[in-house]
C-alpha positions in Angstrom: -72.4 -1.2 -54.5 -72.9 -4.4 -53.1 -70.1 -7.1 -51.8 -71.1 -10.7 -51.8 -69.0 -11.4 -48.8 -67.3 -9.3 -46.1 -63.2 -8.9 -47.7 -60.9 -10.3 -45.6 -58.9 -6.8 -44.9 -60.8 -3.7 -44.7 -63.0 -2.8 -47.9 -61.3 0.7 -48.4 -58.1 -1.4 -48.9 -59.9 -3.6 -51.4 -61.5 -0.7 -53.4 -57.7 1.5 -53.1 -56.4 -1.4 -54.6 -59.0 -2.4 -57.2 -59.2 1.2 -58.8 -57.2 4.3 -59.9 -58.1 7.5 -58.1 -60.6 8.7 -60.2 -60.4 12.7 -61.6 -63.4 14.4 -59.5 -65.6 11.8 -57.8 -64.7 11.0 -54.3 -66.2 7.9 -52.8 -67.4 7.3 -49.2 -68.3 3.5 -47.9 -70.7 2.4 -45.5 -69.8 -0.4 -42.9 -70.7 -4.0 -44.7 -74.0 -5.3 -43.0 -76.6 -7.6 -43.8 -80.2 -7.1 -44.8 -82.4 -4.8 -45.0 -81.7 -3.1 -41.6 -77.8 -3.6 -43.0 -78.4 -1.3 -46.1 -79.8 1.3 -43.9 -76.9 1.1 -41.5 -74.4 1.3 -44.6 -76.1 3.9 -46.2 -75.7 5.9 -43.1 -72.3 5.6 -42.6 -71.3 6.2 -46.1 -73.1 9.8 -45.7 -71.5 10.6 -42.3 -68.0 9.4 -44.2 -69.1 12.2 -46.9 -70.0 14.2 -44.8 -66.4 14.2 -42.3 -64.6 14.1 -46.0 -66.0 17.1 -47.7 -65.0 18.7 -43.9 -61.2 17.6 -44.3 -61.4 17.6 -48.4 -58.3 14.7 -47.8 -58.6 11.7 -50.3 -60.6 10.5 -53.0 -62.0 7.6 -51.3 -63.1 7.7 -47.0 -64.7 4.6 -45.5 -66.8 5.1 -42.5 -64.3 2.6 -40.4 -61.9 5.0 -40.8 -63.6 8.2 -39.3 -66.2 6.5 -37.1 -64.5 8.2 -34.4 -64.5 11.7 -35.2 -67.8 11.6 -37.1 -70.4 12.1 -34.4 -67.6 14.1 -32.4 -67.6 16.4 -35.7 -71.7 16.5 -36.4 -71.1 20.3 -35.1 -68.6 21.7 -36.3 -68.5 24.8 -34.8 -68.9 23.0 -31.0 -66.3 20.4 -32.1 -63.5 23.1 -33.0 -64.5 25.0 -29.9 -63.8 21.9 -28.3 -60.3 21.8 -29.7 -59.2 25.1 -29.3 -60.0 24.8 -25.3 -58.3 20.9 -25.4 -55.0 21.6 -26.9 -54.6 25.4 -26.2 -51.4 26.4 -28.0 -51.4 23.6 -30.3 -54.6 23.9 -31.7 -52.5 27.2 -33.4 -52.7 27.1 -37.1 -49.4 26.3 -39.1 -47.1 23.9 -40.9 -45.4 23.5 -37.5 -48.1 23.0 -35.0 -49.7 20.8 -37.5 -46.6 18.9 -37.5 -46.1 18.5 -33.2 -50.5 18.0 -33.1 -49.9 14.7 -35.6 -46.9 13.8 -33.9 -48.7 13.3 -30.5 -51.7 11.9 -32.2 -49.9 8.9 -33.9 -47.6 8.6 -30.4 -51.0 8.7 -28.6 -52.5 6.1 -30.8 -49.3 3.8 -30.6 -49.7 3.7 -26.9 -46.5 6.2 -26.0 -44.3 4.2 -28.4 -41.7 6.3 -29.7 -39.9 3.9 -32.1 -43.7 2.5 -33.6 -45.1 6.3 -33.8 -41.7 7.1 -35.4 -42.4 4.2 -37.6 -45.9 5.4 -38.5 -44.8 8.6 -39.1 -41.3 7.8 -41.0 -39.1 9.8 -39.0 -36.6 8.7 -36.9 -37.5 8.0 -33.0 -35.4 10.8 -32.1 -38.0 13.2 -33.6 -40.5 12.0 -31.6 -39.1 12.2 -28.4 -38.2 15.9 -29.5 -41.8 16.6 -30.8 -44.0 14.9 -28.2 -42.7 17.6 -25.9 -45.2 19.4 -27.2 -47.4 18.1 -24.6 -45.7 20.9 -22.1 -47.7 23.2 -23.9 -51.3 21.2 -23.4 -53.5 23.0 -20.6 -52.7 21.3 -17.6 -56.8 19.8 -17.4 -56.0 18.4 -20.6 -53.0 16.1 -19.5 -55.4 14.8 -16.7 -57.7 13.3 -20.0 -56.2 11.1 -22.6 -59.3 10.2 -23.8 -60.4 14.0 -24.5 -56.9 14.8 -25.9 -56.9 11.7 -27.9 -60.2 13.1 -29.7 -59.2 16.7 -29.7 -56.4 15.7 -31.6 -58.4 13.4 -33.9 -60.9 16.4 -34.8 -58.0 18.8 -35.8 -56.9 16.1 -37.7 -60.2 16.4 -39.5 -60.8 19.5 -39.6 -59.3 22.4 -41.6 -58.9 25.8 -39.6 
């Protein structure tokens, strides 16, 4: 599709907001860009946004802004879970609960160590944070040394299923 102008907010807000999950299609969105260079660049990014979606299976609708991260981090799959087993050790452990303490420390993470904005992400009182985010007691020592690696480790299993 084509936008005459770059939205204001983020286009996958736009498009959530504009239509009704649809029953079976899912939709991934290239960055906006210009030209003819720009529909290359968007056509790109929508198929790396398919790509990461069809690897999580999460919503109907995945915009490339919102997994630019983890796309080329995931581009091999089998390297990039390796890579998340030996990050998070214990918590890269399949399971309701160590899914629960892994998304815990990733929104914590991403809310620079905020407990009551990671609690409000998450919609759990700051208490449970505090509690949770002990989890990092379990994280292979190296790993504590690299917020950057654990920040992306955390971000794959996000992405990831198994």
């Amino acid at each position: 599709m084509a936008v005459p102008d770059r939205p204001s907010g983020a286009l996958a807000d736009v498009v959530r907001a504009a239509l009704a999950p649809p029953a079976g299609p899912h939709i991934a969105l290239g960055p906006c860009a210009q030209g003819v260079e720009g529909m290359r660049r968007s056509r790109h990014g929508a198929r790396e946004a398919e790509r990461v979606a069809r690897m999580g299976g999460k919503d109907w609708l995945t915009d490339y802004g919102e997994v630019r991260l983890v796309a080329p981090a995931t581009a091999d799959p089998e390297h990039a879970r390796w890579f998340v087993r030996e990050t998070l050790g214990p918590l890269a452990a399949g399971g309701t609960r160590m899914r629960e303490l892994r998304e815990t420390l990733r929104v914590y993470l991403a809310t620079e160590r905020s407990p009551r904005r990671a609690a409000d992400g998450l919609h759990v009182v700051r208490n449970t944070v505090t509690y949770r985010v002990r989890a990092e007691e379990l994280l292979p020592g190296s790993t504590r040394e690299e917020p950057m690696g654990l920040h992306m480790a955390l971000e794959i299993a996000q992405t990831l299923p198994g």
